[in-house]
C-alpha positions in Angstrom: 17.4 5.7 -11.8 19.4 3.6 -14.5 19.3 0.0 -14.4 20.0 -3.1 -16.5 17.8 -3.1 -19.7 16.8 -6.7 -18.7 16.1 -5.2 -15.0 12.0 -6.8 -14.1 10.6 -4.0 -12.5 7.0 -3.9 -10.9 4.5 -1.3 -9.7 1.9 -1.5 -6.6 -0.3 1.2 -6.4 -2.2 0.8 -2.8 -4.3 2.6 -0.7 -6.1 1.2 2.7 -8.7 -0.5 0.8 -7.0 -1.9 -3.4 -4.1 -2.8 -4.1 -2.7 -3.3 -7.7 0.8 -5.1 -9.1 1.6 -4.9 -12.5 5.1 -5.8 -13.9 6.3 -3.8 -16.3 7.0 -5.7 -19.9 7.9 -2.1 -21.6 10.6 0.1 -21.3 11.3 2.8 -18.5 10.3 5.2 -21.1 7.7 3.2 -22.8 6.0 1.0 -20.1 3.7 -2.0 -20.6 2.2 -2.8 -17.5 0.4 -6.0 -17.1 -1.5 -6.9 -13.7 -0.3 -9.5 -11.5 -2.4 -9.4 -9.3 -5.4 -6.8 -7.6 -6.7 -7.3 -3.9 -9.3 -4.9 -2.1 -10.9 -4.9 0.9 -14.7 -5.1 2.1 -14.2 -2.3 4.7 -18.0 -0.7 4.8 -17.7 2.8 6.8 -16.6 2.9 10.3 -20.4 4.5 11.5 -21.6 0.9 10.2 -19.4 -1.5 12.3 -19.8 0.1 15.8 -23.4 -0.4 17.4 -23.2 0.1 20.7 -22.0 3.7 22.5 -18.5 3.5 24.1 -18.0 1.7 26.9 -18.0 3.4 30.6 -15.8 2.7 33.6 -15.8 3.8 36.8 -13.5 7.1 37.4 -13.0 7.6 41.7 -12.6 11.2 41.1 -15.2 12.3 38.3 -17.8 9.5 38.6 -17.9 7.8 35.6 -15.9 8.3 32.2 -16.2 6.7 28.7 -13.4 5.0 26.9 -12.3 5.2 23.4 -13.6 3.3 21.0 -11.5 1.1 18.3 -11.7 2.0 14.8 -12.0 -1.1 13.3 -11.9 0.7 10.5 -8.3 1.7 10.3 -7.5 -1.6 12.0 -8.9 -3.3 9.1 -6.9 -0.5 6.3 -3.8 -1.1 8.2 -4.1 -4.6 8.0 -4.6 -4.8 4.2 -1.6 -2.3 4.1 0.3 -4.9 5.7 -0.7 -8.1 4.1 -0.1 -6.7 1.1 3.5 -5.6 2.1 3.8 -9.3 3.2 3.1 -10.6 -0.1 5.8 -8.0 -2.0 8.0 -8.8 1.0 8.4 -12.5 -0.1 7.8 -11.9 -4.0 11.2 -9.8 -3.3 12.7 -12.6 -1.2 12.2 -14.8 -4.1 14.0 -12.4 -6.7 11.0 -12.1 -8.7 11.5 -8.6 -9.4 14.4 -6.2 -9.4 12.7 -3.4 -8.4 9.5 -2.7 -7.1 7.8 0.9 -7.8 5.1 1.9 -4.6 3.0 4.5 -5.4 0.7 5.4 -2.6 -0.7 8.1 -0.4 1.5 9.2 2.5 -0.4 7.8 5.7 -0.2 4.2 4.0 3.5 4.9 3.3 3.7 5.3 6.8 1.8 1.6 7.8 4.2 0.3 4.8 7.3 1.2 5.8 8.0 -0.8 8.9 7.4 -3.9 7.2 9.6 -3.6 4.4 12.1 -6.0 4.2 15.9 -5.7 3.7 15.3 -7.3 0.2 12.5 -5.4 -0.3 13.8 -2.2 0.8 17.2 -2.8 -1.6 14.7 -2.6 -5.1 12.2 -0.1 -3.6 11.5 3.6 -5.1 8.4 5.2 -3.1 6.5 7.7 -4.8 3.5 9.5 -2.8 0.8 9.5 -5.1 -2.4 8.4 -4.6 -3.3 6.5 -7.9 -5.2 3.3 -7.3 -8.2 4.5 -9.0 -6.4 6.1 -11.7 -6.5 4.9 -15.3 -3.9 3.3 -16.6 -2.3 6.0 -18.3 -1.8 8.4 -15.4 0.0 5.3 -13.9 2.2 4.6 -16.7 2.8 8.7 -16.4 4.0 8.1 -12.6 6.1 5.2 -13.7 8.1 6.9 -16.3 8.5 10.0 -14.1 10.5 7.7 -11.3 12.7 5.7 -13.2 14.1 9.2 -14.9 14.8 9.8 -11.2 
């Protein structure tokens, strides 16, 4: 992808539980990122939120049957996904970056995607890479590898 030299470009790296922002004070070939800003969530394991047994209800024809149980678990990962889309959706809005680098495993792509915004979608470049817990320079190796396209 070529773009201005002056082009502000930032990265988030999320899964259903961190999310990191840098921006990017390099080059496309020689990045410096800086963090913005890092959010995670206290989401302890699903087996540790449910306490009781699923509920029951009365079935006419087989007596009684159980019912499915939330998992407030991914409840709680999609909502982080989305909050943190939120925020990137109104950073965009405000033109505080011309293009905005995601780098995340595929099922959170898939909670992302329908709450890009227009403006967010026009400076967005997916990659599916789970990363999050990556040291820097594997993420510095990710970011170089999408702006060459």
């Amino acid at each position: 992808m070529n773009s201005p030299i002056d082009a502000v470009t930032w990265v988030a790296a999320l899964d259903g539980g961190k999310a990191l922002i840098w921006r990017n004070e390099g080059f496309d070939d020689h990045p410096n990122l800086q963090l913005v800003d890092e959010k995670s969530l206290h989401n302890p394991p699903a087996r540790d939120l449910a306490n009781d047994r699923p509920g029951r209800m009365a079935d006419t024809e087989h007596g009684k049957s159980s019912m499915n149980q939330t998992d407030d678990h991914e409840q709680d990962k999609a909502r982080f996904v989305e909050m943190v889309i939120d925020q990137l959706n109104g950073s965009a809005a405000k033109g505080e970056f011309d293009r905005l680098l995601v780098l995340a495993p595929a099922s959170v792509l898939g909670l992302a995607r329908p709450r890009y915004s227009e403006a967010l979608s026009s400076r967005l470049i997916e990659r599916e890479r789970d990363v999050v817990h990556q040291p820097t320079e594997k993420i510095d190796a990710q970011f170089i590898a999408a702006m060459k396209g």
